[in-house]
MDTraj code that builds the backbone (N, CA, C; nanometers):
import mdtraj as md
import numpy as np

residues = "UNK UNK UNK UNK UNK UNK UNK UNK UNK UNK UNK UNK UNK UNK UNK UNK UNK UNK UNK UNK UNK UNK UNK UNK UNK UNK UNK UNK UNK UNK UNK UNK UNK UNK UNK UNK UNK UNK UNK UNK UNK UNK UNK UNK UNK UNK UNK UNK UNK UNK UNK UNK UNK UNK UNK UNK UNK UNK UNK UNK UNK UNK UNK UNK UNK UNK UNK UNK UNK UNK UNK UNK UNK UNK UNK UNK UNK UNK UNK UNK UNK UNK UNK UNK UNK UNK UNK UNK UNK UNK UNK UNK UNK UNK UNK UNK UNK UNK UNK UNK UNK UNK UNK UNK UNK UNK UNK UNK UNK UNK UNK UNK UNK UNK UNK UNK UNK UNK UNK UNK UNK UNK UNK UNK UNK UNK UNK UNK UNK UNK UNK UNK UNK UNK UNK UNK UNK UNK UNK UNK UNK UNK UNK UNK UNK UNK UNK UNK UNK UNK UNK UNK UNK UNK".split()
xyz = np.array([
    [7.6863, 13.9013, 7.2809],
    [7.6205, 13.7773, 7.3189],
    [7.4711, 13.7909, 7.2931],
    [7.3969, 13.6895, 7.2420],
    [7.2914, 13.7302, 7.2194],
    [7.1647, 13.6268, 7.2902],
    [7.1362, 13.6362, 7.4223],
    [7.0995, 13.5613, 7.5466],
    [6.9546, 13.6310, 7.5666],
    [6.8794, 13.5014, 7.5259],
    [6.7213, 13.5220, 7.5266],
    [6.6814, 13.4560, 7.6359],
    [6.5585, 13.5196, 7.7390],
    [6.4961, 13.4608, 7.8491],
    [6.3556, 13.4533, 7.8375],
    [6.3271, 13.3589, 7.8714],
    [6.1704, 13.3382, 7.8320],
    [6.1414, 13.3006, 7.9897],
    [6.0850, 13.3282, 8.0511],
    [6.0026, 13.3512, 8.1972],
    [5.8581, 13.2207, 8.1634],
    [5.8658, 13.1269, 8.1537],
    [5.7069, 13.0225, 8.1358],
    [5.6720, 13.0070, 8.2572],
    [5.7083, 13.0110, 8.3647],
    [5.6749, 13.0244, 8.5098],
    [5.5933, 13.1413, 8.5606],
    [5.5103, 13.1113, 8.6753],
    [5.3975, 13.1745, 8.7702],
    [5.5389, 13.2730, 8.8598],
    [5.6546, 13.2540, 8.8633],
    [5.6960, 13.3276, 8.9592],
    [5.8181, 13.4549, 8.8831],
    [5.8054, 13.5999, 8.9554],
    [5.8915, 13.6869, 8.8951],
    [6.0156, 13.6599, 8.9075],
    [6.0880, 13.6890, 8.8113],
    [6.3139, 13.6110, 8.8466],
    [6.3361, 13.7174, 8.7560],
    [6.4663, 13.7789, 8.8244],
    [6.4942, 13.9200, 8.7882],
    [6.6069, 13.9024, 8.6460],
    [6.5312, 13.9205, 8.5530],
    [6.5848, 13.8269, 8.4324],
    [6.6908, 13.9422, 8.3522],
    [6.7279, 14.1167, 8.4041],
    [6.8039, 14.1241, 8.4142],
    [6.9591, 14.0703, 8.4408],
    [6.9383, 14.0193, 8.5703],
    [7.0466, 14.0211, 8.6297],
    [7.0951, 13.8383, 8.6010],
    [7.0178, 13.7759, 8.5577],
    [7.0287, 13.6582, 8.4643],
    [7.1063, 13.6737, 8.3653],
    [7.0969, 13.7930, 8.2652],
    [7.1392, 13.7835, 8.1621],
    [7.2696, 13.8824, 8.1801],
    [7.3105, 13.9397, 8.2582],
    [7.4094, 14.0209, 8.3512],
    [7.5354, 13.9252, 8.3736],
    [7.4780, 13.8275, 8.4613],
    [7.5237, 13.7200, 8.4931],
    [7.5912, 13.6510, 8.4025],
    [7.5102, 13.6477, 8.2915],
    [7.5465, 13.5302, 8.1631],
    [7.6280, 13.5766, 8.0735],
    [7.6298, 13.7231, 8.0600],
    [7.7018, 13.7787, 7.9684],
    [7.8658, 13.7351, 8.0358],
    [7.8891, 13.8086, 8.1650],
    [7.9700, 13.7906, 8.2736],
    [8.0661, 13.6465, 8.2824],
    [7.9682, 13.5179, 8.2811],
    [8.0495, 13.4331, 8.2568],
    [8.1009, 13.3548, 8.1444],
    [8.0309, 13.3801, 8.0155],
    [8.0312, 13.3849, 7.8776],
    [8.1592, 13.4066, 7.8912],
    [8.1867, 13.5746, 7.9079],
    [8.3018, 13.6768, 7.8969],
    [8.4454, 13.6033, 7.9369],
    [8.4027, 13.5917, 8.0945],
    [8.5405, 13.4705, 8.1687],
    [8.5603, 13.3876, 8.1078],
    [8.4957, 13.2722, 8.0446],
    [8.5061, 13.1321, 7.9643],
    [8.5743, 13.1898, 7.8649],
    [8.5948, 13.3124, 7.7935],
    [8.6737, 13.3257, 7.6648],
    [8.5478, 13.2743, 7.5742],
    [8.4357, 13.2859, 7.5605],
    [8.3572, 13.2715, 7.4670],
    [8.3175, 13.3890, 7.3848],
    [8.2582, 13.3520, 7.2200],
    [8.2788, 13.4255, 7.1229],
    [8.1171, 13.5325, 7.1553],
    [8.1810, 13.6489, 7.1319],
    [8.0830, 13.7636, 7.1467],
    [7.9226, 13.7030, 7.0927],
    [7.9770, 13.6438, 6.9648],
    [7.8204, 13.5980, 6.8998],
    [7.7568, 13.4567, 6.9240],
    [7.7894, 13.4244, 7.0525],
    [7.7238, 13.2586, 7.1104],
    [7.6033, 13.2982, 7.1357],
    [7.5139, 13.1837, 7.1303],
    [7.4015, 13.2064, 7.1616],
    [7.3348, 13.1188, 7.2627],
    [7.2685, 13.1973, 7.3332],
    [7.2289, 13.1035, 7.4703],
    [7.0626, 13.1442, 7.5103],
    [6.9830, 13.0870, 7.4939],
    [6.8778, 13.0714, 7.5686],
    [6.8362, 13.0008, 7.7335],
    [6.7709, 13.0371, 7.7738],
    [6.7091, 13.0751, 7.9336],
    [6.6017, 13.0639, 7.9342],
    [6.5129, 12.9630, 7.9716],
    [6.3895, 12.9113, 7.9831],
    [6.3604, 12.8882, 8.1679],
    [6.2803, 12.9701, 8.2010],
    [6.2005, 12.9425, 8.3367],
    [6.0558, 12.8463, 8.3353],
    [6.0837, 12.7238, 8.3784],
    [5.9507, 12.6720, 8.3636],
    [5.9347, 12.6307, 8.5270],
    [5.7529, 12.6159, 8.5192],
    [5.7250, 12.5920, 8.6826],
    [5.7442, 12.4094, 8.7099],
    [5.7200, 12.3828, 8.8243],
    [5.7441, 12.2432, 8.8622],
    [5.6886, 12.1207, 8.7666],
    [5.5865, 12.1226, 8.6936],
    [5.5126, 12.0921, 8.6306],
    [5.5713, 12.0005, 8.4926],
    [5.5869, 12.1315, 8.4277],
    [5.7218, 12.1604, 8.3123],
    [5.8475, 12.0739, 8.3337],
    [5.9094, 12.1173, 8.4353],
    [6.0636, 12.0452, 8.4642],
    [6.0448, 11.9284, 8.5091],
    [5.9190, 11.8593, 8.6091],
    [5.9427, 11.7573, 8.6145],
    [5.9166, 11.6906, 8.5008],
    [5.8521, 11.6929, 8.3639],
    [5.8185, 11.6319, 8.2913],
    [5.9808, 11.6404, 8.2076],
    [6.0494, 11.7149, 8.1983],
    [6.1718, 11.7609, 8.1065],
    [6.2741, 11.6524, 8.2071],
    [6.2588, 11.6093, 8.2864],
    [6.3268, 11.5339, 8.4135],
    [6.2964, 11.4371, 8.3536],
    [6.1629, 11.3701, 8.3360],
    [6.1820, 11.2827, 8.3331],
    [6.1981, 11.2410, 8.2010],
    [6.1448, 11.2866, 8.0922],
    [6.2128, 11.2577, 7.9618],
    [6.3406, 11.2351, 7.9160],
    [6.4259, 11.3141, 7.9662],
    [6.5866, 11.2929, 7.9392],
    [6.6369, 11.2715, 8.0578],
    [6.6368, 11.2707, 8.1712],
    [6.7072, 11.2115, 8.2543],
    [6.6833, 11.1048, 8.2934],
    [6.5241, 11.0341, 8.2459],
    [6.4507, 10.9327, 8.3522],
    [6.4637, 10.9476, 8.5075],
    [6.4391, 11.0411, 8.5301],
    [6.4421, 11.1007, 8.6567],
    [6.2980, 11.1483, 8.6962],
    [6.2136, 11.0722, 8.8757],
    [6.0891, 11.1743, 8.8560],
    [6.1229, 11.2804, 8.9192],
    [6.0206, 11.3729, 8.9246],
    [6.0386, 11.4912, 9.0168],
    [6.1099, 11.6053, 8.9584],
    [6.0740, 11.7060, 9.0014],
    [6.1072, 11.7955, 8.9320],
    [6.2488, 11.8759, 8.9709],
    [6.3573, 11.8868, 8.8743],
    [6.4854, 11.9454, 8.8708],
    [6.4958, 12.0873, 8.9344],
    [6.6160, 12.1357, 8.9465],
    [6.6617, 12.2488, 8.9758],
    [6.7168, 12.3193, 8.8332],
    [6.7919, 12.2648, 8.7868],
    [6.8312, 12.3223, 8.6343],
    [6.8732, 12.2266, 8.5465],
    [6.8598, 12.2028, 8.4165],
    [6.8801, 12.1380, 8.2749],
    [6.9431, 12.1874, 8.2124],
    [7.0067, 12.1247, 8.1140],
    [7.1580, 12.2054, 8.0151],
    [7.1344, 12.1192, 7.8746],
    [7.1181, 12.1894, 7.7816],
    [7.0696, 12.1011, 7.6465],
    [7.2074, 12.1499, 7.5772],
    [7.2801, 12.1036, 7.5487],
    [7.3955, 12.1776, 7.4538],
    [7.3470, 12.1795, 7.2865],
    [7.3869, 12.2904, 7.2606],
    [7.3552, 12.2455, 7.0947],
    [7.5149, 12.2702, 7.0167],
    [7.5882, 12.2663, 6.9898],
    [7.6938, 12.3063, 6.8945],
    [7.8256, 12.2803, 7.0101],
    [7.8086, 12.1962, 7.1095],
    [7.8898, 12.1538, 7.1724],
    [8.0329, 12.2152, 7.1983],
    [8.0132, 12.3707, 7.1942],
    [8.1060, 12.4236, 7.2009],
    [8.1954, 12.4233, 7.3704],
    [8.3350, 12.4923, 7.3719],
    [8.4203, 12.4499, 7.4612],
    [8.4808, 12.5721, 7.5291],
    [8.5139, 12.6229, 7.6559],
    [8.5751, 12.7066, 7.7024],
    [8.7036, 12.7347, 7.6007],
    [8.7246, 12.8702, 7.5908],
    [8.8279, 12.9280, 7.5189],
    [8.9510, 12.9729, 7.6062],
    [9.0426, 13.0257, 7.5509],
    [9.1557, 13.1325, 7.6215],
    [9.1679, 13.2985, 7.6347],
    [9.2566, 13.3065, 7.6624],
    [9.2619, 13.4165, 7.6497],
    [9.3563, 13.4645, 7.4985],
    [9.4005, 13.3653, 7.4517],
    [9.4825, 13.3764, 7.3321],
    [9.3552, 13.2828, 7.1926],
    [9.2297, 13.2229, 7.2446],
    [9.1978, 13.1721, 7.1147],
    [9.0262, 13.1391, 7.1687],
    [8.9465, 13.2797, 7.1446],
    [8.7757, 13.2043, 7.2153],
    [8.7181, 13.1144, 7.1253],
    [8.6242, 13.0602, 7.1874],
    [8.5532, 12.9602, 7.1218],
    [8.4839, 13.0258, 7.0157],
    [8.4556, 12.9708, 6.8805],
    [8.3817, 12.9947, 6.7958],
    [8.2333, 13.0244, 6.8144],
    [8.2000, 13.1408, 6.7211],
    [8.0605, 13.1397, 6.7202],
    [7.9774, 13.0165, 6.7323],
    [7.8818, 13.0354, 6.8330],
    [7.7758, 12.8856, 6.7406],
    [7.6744, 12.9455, 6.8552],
    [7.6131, 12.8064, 6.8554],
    [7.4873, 12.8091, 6.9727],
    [7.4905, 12.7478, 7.1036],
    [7.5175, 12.8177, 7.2108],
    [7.5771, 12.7122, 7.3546],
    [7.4559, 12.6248, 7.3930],
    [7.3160, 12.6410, 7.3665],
    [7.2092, 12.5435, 7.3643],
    [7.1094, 12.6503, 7.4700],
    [7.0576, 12.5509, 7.5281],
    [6.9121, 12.5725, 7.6186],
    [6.9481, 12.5376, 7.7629],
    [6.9681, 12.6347, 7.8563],
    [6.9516, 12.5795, 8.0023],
    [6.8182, 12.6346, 8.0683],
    [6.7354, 12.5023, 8.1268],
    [6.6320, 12.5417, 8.1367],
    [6.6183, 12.5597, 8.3358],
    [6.5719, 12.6691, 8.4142],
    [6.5612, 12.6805, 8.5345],
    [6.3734, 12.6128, 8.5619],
    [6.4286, 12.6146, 8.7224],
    [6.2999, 12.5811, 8.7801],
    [6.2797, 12.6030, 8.8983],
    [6.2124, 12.8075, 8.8712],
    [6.1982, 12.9010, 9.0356],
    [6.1711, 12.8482, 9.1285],
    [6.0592, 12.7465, 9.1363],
    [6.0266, 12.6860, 9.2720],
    [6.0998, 12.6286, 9.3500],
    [6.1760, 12.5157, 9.2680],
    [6.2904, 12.4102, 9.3108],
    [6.3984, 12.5223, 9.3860],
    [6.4425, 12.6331, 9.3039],
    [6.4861, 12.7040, 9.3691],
    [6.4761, 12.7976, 9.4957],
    [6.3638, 12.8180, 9.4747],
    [6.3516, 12.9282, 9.6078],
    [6.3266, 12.8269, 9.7218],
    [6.3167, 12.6806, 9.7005],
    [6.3289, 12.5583, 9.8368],
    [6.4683, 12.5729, 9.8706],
    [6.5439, 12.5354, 9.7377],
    [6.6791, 12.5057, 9.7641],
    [6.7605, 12.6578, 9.8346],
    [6.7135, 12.7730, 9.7808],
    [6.7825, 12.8548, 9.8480],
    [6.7324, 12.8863, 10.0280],
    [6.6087, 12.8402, 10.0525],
    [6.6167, 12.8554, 10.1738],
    [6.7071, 12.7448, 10.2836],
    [6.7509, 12.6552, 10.2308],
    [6.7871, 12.5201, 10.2660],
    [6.9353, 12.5748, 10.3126],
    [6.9872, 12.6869, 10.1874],
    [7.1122, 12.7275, 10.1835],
    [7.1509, 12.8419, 10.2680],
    [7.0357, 12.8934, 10.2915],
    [7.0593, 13.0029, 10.3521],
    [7.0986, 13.1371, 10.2973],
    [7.0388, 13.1228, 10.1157],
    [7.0958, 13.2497, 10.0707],
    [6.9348, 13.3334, 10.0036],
    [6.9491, 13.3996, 9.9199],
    [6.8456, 13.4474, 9.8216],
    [6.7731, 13.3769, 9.7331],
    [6.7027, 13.3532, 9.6802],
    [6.6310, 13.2998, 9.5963],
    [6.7069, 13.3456, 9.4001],
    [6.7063, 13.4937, 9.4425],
    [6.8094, 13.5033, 9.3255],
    [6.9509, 13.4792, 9.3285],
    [7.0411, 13.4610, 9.4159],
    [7.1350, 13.3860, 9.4487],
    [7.1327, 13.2805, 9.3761],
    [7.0559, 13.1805, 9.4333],
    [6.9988, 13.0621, 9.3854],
    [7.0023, 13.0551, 9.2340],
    [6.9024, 13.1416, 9.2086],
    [6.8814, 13.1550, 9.0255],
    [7.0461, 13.1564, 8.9823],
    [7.1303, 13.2574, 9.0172],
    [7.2460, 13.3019, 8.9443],
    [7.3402, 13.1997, 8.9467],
    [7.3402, 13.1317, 9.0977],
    [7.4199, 12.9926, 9.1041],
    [7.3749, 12.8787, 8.9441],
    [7.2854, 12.8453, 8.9437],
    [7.1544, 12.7517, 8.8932],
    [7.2508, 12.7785, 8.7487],
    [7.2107, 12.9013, 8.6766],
    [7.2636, 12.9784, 8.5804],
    [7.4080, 12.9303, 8.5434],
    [7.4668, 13.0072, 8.6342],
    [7.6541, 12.9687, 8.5985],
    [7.6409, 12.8122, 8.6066],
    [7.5566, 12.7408, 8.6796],
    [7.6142, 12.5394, 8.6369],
    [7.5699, 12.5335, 8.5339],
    [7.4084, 12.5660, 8.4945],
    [7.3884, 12.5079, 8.3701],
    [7.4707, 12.5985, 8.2436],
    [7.5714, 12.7204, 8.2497],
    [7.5971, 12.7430, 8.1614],
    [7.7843, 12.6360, 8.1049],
    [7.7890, 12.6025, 8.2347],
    [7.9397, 12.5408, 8.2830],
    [7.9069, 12.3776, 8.1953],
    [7.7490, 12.3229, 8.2519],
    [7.7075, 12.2111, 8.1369],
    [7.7338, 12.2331, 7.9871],
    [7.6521, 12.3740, 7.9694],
    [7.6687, 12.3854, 7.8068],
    [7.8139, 12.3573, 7.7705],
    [7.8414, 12.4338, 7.8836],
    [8.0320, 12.4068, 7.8026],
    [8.1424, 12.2776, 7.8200],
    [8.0704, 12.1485, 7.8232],
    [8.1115, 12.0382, 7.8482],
    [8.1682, 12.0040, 8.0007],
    [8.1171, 12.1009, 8.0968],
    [8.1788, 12.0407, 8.2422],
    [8.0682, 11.9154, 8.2979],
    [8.1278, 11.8909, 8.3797],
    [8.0571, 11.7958, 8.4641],
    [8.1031, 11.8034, 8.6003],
    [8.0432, 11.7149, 8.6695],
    [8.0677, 11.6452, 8.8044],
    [8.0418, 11.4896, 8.8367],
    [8.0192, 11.4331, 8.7439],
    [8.0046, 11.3029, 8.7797],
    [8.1382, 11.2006, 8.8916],
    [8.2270, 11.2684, 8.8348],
    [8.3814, 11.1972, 8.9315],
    [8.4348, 11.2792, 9.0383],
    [8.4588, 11.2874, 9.1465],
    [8.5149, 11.3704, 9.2037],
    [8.6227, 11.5055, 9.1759],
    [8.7433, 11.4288, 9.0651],
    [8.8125, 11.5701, 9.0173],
    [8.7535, 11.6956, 8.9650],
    [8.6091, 11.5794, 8.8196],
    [8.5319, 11.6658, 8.7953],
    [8.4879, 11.7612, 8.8539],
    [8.4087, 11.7252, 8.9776],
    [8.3153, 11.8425, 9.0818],
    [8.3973, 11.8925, 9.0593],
    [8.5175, 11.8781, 9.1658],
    [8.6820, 12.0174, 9.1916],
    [8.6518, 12.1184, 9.1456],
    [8.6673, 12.0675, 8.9865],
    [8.7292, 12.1841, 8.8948],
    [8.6101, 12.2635, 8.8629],
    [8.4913, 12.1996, 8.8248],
    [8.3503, 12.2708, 8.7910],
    [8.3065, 12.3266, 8.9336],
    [8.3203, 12.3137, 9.0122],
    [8.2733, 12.3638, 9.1179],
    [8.3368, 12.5038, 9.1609],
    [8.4904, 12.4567, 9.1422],
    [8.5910, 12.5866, 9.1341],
    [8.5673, 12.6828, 9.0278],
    [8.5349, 12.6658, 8.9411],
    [8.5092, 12.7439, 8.8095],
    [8.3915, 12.8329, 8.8206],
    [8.2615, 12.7518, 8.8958],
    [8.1471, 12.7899, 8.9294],
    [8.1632, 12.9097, 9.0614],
    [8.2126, 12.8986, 9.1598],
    [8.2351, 12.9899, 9.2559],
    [8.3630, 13.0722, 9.1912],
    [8.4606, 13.0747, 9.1407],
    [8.5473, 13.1597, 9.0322],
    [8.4185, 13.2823, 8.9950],
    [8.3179, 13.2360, 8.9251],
    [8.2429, 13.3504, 8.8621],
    [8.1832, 13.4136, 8.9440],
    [8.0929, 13.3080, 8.9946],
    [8.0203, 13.3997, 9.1144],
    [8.0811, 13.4903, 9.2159],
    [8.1487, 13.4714, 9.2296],
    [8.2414, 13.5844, 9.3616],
    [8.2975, 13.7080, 9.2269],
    [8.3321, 13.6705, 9.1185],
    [8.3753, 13.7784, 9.0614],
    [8.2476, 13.8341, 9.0137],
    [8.1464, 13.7610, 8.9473],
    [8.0257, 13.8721, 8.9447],
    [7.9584, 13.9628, 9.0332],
    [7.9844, 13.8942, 9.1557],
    [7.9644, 13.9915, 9.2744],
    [8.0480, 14.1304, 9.2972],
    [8.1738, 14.0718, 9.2781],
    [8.2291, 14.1804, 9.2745],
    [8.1943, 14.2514, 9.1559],
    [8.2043, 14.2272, 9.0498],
    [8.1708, 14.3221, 8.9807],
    [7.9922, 14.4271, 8.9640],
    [7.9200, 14.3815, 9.0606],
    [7.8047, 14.4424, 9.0300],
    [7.8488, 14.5456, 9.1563],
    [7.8804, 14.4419, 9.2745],
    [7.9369, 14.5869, 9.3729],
    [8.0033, 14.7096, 9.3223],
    [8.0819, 14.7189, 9.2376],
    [8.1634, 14.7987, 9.1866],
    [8.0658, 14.8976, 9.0795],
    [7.9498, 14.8168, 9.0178],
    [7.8753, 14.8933, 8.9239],
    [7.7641, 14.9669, 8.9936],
    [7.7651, 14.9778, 9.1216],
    [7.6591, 15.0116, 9.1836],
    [7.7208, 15.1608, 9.2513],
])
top = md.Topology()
chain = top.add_chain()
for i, resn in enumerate(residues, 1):
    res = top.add_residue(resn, chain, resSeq=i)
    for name in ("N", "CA", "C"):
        top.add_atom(name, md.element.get_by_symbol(name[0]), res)
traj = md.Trajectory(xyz[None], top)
């Protein structure tokens, strides 16, 4: 997988464990070893302006999902083709609000943030209720198994 992070933000995000993460759920989705995914941290500033350009939304986001090559979750019998899964862009601040709100970590937060916008790249949504379900299920699917698996690497 070849998963670039660019940090444009005032605040440190442990961009290890970002790309740990990403490899991790790449892997589960049945996606092709050579996808490509970029990771952009921008501060409030940044995202609200990226908010409001494509979403017409003011204020500044929690995470953005740009797809480029509109690729699709694979199997275990057939992964998705090489291409480019696009740009999901984070936004530390928004986060480290939202994770206190939640009651978890701030990198928590990030890794959650991460697995949706990578679940966007891959055509999920939530706009309808079944939608959430299944993306939501898919989304906690990884996260509990990435957990487990770093417990285990430790």
């Amino acid at each position: 997988m070849s998963i670039e992070i660019n940090n444009e933000s005032v605040i440190p995000v442990d961009e290890v464990a970002l790309q740990r993460l990403s490899i991790y759920a790449l892997d589960h989705l049945h996606v092709h070893p050579d996808a490509e995914l970029a990771i952009v941290l921008v501060d409030e500033g940044a995202m609200e302006q990226l908010h409001l350009q494509w979403m017409d939304e003011p204020g500044p986001t929690d995470v953005l999902s740009f797809p480029m090559d509109e690729l699709r979750p694979g199997t275990e019998e057939s992964m998705t083709p090489a291409g480019l899964l696009g740009d999901i862009v984070l936004c530390p601040q928004v986060a480290i609000s939202q994770a206190e709100t939640a009651g978890h970590s701030p990198l928590d937060e990030m890794l959650l943030l991460t697995t949706h916008g990578i679940l966007h790249l891959l055509g999920f949504d939530h706009a309808e209720p079944d939608e959430e379900k299944e993306m939501f299920g898919i989304q906690r699917e990884i996260l509990a198994g990435f957990a487990l698996a770093e417990r285990r690497s430790k």
